[in-house]
N, C-alpha and C positions, 0 to 999 in steps of 0.2 A: 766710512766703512760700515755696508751694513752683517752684523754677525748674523748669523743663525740663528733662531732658538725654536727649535721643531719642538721641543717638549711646550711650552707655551699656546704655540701656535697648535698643536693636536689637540689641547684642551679648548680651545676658543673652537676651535671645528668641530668638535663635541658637542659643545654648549649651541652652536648658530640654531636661530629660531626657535630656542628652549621654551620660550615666554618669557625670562625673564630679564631680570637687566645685570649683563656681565660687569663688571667689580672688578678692575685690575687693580690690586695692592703689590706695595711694595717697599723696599728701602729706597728714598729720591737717587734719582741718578741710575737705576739697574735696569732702564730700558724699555719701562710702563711705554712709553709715547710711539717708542719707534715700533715698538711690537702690535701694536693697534693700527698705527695711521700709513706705516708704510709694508711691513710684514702679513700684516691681515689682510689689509685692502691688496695689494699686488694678490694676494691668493684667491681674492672673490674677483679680481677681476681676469683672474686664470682660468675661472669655472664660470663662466660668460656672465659672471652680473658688468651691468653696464657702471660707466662711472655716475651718471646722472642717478643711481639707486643707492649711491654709498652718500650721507652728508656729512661732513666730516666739519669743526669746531674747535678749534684751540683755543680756551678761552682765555687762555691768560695773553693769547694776544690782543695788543688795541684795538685794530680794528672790530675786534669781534665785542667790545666793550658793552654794547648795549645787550645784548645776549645774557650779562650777567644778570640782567632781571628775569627771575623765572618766568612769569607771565610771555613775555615776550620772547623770550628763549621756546615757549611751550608752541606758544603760534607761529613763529617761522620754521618751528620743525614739521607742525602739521598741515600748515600750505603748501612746503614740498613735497610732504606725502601723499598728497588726496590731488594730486597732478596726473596719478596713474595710481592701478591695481596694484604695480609688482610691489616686492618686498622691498624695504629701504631699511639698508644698513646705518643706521645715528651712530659717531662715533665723538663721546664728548670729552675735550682733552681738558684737566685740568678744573673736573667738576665743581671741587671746592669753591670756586671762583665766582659762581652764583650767588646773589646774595640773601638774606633774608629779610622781606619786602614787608610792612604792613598789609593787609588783606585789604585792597582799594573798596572793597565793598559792604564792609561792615566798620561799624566807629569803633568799635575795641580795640586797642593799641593792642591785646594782648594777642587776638590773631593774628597769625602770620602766615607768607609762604614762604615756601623752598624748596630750591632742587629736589628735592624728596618726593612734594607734591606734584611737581611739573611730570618727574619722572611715570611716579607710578599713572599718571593720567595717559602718558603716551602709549604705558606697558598696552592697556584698553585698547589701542587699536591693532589691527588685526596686520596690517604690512609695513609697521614699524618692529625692527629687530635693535634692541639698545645696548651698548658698550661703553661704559665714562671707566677713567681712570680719574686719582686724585691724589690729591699730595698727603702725608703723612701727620701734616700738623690738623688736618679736619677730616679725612679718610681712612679712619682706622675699621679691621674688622670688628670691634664690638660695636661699635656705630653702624655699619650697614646691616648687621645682622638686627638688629633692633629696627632701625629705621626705615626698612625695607619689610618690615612683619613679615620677614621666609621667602619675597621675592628679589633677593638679592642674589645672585652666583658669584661666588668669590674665585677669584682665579688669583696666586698666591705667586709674584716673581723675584725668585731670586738675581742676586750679582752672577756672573760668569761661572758655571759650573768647570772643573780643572776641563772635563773633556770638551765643553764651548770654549775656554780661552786656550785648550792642544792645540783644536782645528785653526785658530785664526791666529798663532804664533808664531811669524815668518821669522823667526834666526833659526837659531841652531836648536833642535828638540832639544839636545841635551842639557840645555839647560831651562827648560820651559818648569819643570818643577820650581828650581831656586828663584824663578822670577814671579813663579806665581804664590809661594810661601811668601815672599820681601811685600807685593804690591798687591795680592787680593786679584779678585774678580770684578771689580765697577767697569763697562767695559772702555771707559775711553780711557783706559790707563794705557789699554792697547796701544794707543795713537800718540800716545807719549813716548818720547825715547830716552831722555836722560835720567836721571835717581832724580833729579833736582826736579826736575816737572812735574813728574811724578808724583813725587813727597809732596810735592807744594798743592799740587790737584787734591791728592787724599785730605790734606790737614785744612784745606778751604775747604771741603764737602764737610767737616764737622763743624769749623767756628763761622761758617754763613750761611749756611742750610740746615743740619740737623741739629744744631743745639739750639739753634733760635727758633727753629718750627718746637721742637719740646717748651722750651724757653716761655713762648708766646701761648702754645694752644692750655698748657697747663698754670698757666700765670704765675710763675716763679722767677718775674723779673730782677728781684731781689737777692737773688741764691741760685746765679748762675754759678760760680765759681764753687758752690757745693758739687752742684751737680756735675761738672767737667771734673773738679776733684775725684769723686765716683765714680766718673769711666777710667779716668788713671787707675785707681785701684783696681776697679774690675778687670782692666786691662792685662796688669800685673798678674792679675790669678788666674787667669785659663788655664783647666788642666786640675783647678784644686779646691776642695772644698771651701764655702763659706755661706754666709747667711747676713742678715743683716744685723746683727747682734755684734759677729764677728768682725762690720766693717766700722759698727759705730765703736769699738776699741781703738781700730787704725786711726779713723779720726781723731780722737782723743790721741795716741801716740804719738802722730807723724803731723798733727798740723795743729794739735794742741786746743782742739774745737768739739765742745760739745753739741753733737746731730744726733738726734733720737732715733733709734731704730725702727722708728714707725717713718718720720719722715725719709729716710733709705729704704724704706721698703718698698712706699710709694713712687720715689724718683728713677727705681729699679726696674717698677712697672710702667713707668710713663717710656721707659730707653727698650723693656720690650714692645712698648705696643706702635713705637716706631720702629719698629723692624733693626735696630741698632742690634740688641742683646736676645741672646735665647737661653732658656733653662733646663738642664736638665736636672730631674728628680732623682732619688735613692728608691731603689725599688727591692724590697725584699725578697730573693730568687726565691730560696725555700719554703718561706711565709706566703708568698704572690701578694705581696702587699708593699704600699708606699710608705717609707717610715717617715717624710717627711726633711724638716733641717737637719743639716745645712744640705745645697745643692751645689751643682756647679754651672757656672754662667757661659756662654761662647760668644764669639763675636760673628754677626751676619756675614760679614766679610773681613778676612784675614788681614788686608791690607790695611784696611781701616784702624785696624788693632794695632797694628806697627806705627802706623803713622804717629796715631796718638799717642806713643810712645818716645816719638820722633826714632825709630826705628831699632831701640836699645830692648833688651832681654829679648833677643832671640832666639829662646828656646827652643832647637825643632821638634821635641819631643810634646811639647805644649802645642805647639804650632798645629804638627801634624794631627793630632787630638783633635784638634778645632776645625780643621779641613775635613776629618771623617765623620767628626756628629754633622757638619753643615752635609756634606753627601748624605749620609742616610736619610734627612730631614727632609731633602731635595727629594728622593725617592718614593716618600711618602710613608715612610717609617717613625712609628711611634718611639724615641729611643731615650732612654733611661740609662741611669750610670748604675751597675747590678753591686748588690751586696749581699752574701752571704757568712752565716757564723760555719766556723768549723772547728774540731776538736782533735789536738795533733799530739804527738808525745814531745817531751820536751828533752835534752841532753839527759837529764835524770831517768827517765823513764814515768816522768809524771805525762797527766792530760791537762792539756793547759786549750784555753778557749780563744781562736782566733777570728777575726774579724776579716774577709777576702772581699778583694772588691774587682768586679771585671769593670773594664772601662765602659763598654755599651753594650746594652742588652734592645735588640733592634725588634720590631713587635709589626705583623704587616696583618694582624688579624688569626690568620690560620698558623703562622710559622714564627719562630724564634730565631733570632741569629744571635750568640753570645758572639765580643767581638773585643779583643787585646788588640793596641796598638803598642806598635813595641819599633826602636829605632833599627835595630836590629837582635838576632837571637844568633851570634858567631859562636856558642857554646855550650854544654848542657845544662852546668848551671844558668844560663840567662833563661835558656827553654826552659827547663823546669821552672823558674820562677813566674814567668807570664803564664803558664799553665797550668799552675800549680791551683789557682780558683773552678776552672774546669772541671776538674777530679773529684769533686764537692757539689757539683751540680746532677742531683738529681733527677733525671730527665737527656733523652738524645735528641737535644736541639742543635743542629750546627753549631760546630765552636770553630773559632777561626781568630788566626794571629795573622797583624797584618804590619808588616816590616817597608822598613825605608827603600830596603835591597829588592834590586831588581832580578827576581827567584822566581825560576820554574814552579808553578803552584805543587804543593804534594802536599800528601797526607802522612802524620807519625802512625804510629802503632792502635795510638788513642782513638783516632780518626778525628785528628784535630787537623784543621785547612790551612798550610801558611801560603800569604798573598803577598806579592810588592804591591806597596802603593800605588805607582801608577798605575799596574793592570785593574785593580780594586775601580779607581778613579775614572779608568775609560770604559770598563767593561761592567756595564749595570747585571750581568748575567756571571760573575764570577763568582761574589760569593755562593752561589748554587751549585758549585760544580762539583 
């Protein structure tokens, strides 16, 4: 089954013939390969490039094994280039997989090549157009941005957006929500039909592919089970503040082990920079400033959250939270968990100083979105309380509550925006309206 993912593929269309070399990143498993080697290419060979101008390389397969020496990787790309004028699409699957060679031409051991080198040589020619994807234990973006000195274009793929896995949900819609809160977006969950495959698919993508690719690339062979510890926690708290101070307490309470908050903070960044975990910050509304710890963590994909959990504290209020920072994120939204102080009377008639926090404060450069997630609002007490931070917000930037309930969008009095979820989730154009 192949999905869609136009959002992907617009950006790769954007980028053709940029000069530089496309960077598909991503969490393993969310469809780097199939979006480059059968998606892209079907589309160039829509708009008549011939197949003989696409070269296309899987290098983690064997036969392509020799390939993994850069040198030689560099020369059978440029024999097939200089065959003809036209442009030639390189599509390199699995770049990581190049090795790093002594430099055959000098005695220093300390020279070396690498894909790096191969690449940017080929960028030089004028009817080579380059595209590698890579895995996440040697392809991170702080490495191609460095290693590419600004010639690198990062193209950023998420898991299954709710509206890519609506379109390819063959049961009943009605319940495409609850299946996609329980099991995420990876998309071969699609192709799975029982809870049992399922689950068992999710929780093998963590203990043979993403904790040994962290495991390995960060050499914490020693303190696996810290780190798997850590994602249980971080698991547990979607939705809620913490910090790494906060988790090296948990440590110490719940497994009786002392782990320094420096080394949490580190294992915290290795699980973001493999696309596992994302952060959002405290942003000062009225200040326009970051106040820093504690933050809150989400998981790149939902399902994955569950799993690790083997599928317990399903909170869908947590849940939902982490489905709407991952959409904004997707959209290209700076988004922040908003806080501001405000000064209330209290039953006495005293002024007492409270602390409001909106759930996301979404940032697209020109425009603000304030944004309440709330399960539902069936009352005026529940409305007043999810709105009650708005009223405090000085400035008319969209405020918007967005509910479980499938609601005709409207506006209160305030001109605050309430959303159901799914409309929120399929329609990139509603918070606007």
């Amino acid at each position: 089954m192949i999905i869609k993912r136009d959002r992907y593929l617009k950006k790769l269309i954007e980028r053709r013939e940029n000069g530089l070399v496309k960077v598909i990143t991503g969490i393993r498993r969310s469809g780097k390969s199939v979006l480059l080697n059968t998606i892209y290419h079907d589309y160039l060979l829509d708009c008549g490039v011939k197949e003989s101008q696409i070269i296309m390389l899987a290098l983690d397969h064997d036969i392509h094994a020799k390939y993994r020496n850069p040198l030689v990787l560099g020369e059978y790309i440029r024999k097939l280039a200089s065959q003809s004028d036209e442009m030639h699409y390189v599509f390199l699957d699995e770049i990581q997989k190049v090795a790093e060679i002594k430099n055959p031409y000098l005695e220093s051991d300390e020279d070396t090549i690498t894909f790096v080198d191969t690449l940017l040589g080929l960028m030089a020619i004028k009817n080579i157009d380059l595209y590698v994807t890579g895995s996440n234990s040697k392809m991170l973006s702080s490495d191609i941005l460095t290693a590419f000195r600004g010639r690198g274009d990062e193209i950023r793929m998420n898991p299954l957006s709710y509206s890519e896995f609506y379109s390819q949900y063959d049961e009943d819609k009605r319940h495409a929500w609850r299946d996609y809160i329980t099991y995420g977006g990876m998309p071969f969950v699609l192709s799975r039909r029982s809870h049992e495959d399922k689950a068992k698919y999710l929780r093998d993508l963590f203990t043979k592919i993403y904790i040994t690719d962290v495991v390995e690339r960060n050499r914490i062979l020693n303190d696996r089970t810290t780190l798997e510890d850590l994602l249980d926690f971080t698991a547990s708290a979607i939705g809620s503040f913490t910090n790494p101070t906060r988790l090296e307490r948990t440590f110490l309470s719940l497994k009786k082990q002392k782990i320094s908050h420096v080394t949490i903070s580190r294992y915290l960044e290795y699980l973001e920079d493999a696309f596992i975990l994302s952060k959002a910050k405290r942003f000062d509304i009225k200040g326009r400033k970051y106040i820093g710890s504690p933050m809150k963590y989400y998981f790149t994909d939902i399902g994955l959250r569950n799993a690790r959990l083997g599928f317990r504290q399903m909170e869908e209020t947590h849940i939902m939270e982490n489905v709407i920072y991952n959409e904004l994120m997707l959209r290209g939204y700076s988004v922040d968990v908003g806080n501001l102080e405000a000064f209330e009377k209290d039953a006495d008639n005293k002024t007492i100083r409270k602390q409001l926090e909106v759930d996301f404060v979404a940032n697209d450069g020109s425009r603000v979105y304030y944004i309440q997630s709330a399960l539902s609002i069936d009352d005026e007490t529940k409305r007043n309380q999810e709105t009650r931070p708005f009223r405090n917000i000085p400035d008319s930037f969209r405020k918007i509550v967005i509910v479980k309930d499938d609601v005709i969008p409207w506006h209160d009095n305030a001109g605050v925006l309430y959303l159901g979820i799914e409309q929120f989730l399929l329609d990139e154009d509603s918070i606007r309206l």
